[in-house]
N, C-alpha and C positions, 0 to 999 in steps of 0.2 A: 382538496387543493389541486389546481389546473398550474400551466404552465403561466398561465394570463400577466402573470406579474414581469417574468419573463420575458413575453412579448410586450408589455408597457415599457422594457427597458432599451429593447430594440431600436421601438419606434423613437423613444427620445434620445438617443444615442444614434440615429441613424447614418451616419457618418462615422464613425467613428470604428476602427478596428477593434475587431472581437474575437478572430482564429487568423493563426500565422501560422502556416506550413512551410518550410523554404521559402522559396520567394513568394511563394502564394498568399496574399492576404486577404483577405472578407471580413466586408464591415456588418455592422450590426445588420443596416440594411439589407445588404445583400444574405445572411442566415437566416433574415427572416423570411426572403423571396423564397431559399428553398424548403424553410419549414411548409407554408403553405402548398407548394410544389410535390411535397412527401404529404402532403393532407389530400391531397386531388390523385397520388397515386393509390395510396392505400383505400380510398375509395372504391377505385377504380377496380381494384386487385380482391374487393370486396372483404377484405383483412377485419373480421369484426371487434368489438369490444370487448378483452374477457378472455379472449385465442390467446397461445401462447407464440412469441417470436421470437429468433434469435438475430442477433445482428453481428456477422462474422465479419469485423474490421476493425482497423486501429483509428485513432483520432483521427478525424478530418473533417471539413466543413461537411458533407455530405450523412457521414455518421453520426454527425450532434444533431446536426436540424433535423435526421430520421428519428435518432432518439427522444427528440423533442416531440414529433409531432405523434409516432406510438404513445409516448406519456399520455397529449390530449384525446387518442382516440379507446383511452383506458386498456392498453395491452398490458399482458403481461412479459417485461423485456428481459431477455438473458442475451447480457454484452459478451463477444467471446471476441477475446484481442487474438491477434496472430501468434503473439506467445503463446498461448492457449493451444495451438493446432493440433500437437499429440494427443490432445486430451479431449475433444472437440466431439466423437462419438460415444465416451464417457456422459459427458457434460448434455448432450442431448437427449442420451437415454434417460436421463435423471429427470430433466426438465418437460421434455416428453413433448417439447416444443412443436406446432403445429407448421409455422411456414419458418423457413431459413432464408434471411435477405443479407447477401455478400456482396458488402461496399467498397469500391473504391473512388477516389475523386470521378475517374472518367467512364465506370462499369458500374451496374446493378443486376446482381443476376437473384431471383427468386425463385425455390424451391417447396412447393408442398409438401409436407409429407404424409404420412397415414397414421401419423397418432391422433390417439383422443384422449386428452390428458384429465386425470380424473386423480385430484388428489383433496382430502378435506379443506387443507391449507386455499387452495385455487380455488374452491368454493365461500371461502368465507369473503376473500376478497372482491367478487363476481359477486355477494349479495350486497358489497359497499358499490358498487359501480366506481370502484378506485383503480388506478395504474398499479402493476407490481413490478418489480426488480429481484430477476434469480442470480445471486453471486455464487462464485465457488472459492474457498478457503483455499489456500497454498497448498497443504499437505504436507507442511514441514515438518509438523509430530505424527502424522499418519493420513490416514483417507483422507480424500477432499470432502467436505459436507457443501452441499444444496444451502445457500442461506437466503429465507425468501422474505423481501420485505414489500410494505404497504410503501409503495413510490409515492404518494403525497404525504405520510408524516415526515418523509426523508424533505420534502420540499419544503414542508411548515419553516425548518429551523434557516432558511434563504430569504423570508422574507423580512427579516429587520437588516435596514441598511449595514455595510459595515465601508472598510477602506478600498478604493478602488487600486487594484494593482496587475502590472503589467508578469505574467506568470507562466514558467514553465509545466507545464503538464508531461509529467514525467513517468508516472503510475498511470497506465489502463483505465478505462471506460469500466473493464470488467473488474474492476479492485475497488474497492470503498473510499480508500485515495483516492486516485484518481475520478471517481463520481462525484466527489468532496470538490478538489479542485474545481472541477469542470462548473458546475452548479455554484458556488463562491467566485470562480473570474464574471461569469456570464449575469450573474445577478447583481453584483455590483459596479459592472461596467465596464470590467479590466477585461484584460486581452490573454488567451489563452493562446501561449505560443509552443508547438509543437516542434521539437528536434526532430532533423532525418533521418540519425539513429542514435540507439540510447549508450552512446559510450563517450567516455570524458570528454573527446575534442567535439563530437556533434553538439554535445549539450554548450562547452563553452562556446561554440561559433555561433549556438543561436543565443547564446545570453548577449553576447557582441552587437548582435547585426540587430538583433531587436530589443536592447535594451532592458533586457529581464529584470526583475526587481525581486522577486520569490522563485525561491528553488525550493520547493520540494521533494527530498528523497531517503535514502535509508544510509543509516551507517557504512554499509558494506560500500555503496556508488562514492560515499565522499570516502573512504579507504581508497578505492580506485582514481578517484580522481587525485588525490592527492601523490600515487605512486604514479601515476601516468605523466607527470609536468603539463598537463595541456594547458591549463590558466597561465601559464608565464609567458605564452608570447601573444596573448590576446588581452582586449580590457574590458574586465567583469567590473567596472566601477560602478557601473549602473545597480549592483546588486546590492538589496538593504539588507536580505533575511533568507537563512536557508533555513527549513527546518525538516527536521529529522521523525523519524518513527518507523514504525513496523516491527523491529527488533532493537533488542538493548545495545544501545551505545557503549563501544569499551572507551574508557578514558583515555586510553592513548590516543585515540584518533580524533576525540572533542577535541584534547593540547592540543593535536598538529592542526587540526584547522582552523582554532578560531587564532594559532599564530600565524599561519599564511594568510588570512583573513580579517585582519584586527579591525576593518571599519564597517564588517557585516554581522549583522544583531545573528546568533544561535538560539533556535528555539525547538525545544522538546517536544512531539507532542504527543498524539495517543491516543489510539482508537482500537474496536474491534469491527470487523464485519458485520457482524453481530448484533451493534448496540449505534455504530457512526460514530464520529469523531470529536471527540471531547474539546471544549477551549479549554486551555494550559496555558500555561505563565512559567516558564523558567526565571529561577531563583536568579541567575543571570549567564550570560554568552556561556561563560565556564565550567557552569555545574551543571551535575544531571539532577540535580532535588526542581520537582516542578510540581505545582498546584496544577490538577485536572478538575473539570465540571461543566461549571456552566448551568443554564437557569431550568433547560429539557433533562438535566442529569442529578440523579444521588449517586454516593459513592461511601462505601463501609469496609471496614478492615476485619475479617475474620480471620483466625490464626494467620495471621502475618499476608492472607490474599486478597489482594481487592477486585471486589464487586462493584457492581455497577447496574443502576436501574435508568432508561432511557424511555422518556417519550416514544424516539425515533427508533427503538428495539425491532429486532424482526418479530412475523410474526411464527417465525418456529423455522426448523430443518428440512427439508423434502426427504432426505434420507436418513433423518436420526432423530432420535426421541428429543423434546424438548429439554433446552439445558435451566430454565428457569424456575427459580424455588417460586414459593408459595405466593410472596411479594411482589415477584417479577425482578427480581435482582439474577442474576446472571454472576456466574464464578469465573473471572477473566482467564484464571490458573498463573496471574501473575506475582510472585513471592514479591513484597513491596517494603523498603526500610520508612518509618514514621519520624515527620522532626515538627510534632504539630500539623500544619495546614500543609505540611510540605513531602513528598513524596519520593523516593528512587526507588527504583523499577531493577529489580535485582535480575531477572528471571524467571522463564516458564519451569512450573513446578514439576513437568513434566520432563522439562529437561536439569535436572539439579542428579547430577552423580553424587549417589550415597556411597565414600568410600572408608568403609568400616564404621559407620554411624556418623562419620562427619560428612558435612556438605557440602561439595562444590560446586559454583554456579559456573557455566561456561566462557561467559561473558569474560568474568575477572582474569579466567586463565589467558582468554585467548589474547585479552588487554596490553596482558604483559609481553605474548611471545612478538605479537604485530610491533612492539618496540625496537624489537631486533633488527637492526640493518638486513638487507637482504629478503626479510621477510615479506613477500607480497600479501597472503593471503593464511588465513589458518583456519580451522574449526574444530571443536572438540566436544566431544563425544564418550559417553560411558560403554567403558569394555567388558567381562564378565573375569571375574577372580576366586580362583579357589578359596583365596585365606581372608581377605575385605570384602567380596562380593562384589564388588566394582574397583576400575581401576581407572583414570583419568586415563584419556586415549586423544589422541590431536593428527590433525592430516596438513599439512602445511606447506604452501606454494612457496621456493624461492626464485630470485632472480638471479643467486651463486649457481656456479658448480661446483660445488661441495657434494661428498658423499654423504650418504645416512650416517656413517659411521662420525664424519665430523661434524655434523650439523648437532649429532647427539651432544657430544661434548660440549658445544658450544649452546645451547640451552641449557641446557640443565647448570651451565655455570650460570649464563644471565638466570634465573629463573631464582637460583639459591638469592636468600634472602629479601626477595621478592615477592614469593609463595609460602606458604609452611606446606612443607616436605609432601602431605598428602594428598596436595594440590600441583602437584610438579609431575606433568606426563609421562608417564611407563611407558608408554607405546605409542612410537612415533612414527610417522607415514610420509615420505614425502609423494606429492601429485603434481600432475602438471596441469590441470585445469581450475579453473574460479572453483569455491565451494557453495556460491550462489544460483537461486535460482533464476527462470524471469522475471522473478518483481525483486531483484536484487536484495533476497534476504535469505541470509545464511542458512544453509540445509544442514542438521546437526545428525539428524539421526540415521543410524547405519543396522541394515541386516545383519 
């Protein structure tokens, strides 16, 4: 699989808007002038088929139509967003990337390096003569892993038509989202519209000014948006559908938004790096029970985990053993409730505090304390306990000035009857900063 479908959509779309930056806009036509543009540089730069590259920028017309045109000349691409920058000599050593090309709309600067990248994974794909894609996992339960996939089955699942829609790109190039978005606006005609920064009011001005219809993002961004007030003096009417993933949605924060929200559809959805991103059907706006799959997908429930077998699967770790059993089914580690066809996503099994043989998921706690006036932000985390062995631990941003002393009080009373006892925080922390990371998903785990 080439980009070719791609570029058939270009040409017949050739008028028509396809990337919004601020004021910046580029039609199909003109993405397509500098796909070929980046096809006569890399020529030129003698970049061959098979080399590893990195491309060190955030969305822009300039880094789509480059990543488009590495896809046709079968590289293998590692996107590294500007979030990304601490981790950037990490992320290289790993990928062991041969040239480094740093984009901006009006600069291109190119970098050699002296690696010679030698890994079985990069040979197998070098004998498909196929495009590859190296991503890096968050590292919110631990290490980042290398996750390397075959760039044309990721493409296979783009070419059956779907709805053409006008759409923020909110998630990174280098994030599975974000690759998702991108490749779903651009293959069915919609318009990927990029905010100037990723905080409540950037995202509402640009749903405003260019009439967004999909928002894409994580629980923790619609927490903040909805503590920020920025929607109230702008009109997101244009907007049908936000949807959510990356991390478990607490229920309190579905309430408050599909109620500041009540004419835009909430949909669940769900994916891993891993595996790409599942179709989902939430049960409806309000609940979190959601059917995941889709026709590239199986999915099985093993003590209480769901698995998942993908077409569009990588094809292994660069830096860790394969996680895939015998079948090709992959252990997502996410603890899952069953109602039939239908599914809630309780938590990663890695993060489930054992406290004295009971379980608690983070999610629920944090559900309840984000309820609390005052509460901007919280996460929760397993302590270590002489007598239970774990003890429920939470870090919690306010917008009071309350001391720790009252702030205790004042939760552990909302929390009674709320919680059972063994789920009601011991050890409380107030911080001043988000518990979020770049891709705005809660960082739980603590040295």
């Amino acid at each position: 699989m080439t980009v070719q479908f791609l570029l058939d959509k270009m040409s017949e779309l050739e008028t028509q808007e396809a990337v919004a930056v601020g004021n910046n806009i580029i039609t199909y036509g003109e993405l397509r002038e500098k796909y070929h543009n980046w096809l006569g540089w890399i020529a030129k730069e003698k970049i061959r088929p098979g080399e590893v590259v990195s491309i060190k920028s955030d969305y822009c017309a300039e880094s789509i139509s480059l990543f488009l045109a590495l896809t046709h000349n079968r590289n293998i691409i590692v996107p590294l967003s500007n979030d990304s920058k601490a981790h950037f000599e990490t992320f290289c050593e790993i990928a062991q990337n041969q040239y480094d090309i740093i984009v901006s709309e009006n600069d291109t600067q190119l970098i050699r390096t002296n690696n010679q990248p030698s890994h079985p994974l990069y040979d197998v794909l070098r004998e498909k003569n196929h495009p590859g894609l190296v991503l890096f996992s968050s590292g919110s339960t631990g290490k980042s892993k290398a996750i390397f996939h075959d760039l044309s089955q990721l493409l296979n699942k783009f070419t059956v038509p779907r709805k053409m829609m006008r759409t923020l790109a909110f998630l990174q190039f280098d994030h599975i989202g974000g690759v998702n978005t991108l490749l779903y606006t651009l293959a069915n005609g919609g318009t990927a519209v990029v905010p100037a920064h990723r905080t409540p009011e950037s995202v509402c001005l640009a749903i405003e000014k260019h009439k967004v219809e999909v928002l894409p993002t994580s629980p923790t961004f619609i927490n903040l948006l909805l503590l920020s007030g920025a929607a109230d003096n702008v009109d997101l009417s244009s907007l049908k559908l936000i949807t959510y993933g990356t991390e478990t949605m607490p229920d309190s924060t579905l309430t408050a938004i599909t109620t500041r929200f009540p004419q835009t559809k909430l949909l669940q959805t769900y994916g891993l790096s891993e595996v790409g991103i599942l179709r989902s059907k939430s049960r409806d706006s309000k609940s979190l029970w959601v059917k995941v799959g889709g026709a590239e997908f199986e999915t099985k429930i093993v003590d209480g985990r769901l698995w998942i077998k993908s077409e569009s699967a990588m094809l292994g770790y660069l830096n860790a053993p394969s996680p895939f059993d015998e079948d090709g089914f992959l252990d997502t580690g996410d603890q899952v409730e069953q109602d039939g066809e239908w599914l809630k996503i309780l938590g990663r099994q890695s993060e489930i505090i054992n406290v004295g043989g009971e379980k608690v998921y983070p999610a629920e706690v944090e559900s309840v304390v984000l309820e609390m006036p005052g509460v901007e932000d919280a996460a929760v985390y397993s302590s270590p306990h002489t007598i239970t062995g774990m003890i429920v631990a939470i870090e919690v941003k306010l917008s009071t000035d309350e001391t720790l002393t009252e702030f205790k009080v004042r939760l552990r009373r909302h929390c009674a009857g709320r919680l059972q006892a063994y789920k009601v925080p011991k050890k409380i922390s107030l911080i001043d900063n988000y518990t979020h990371n770049a891709r705005f998903k809660r960082m739980r785990k603590r040295s």
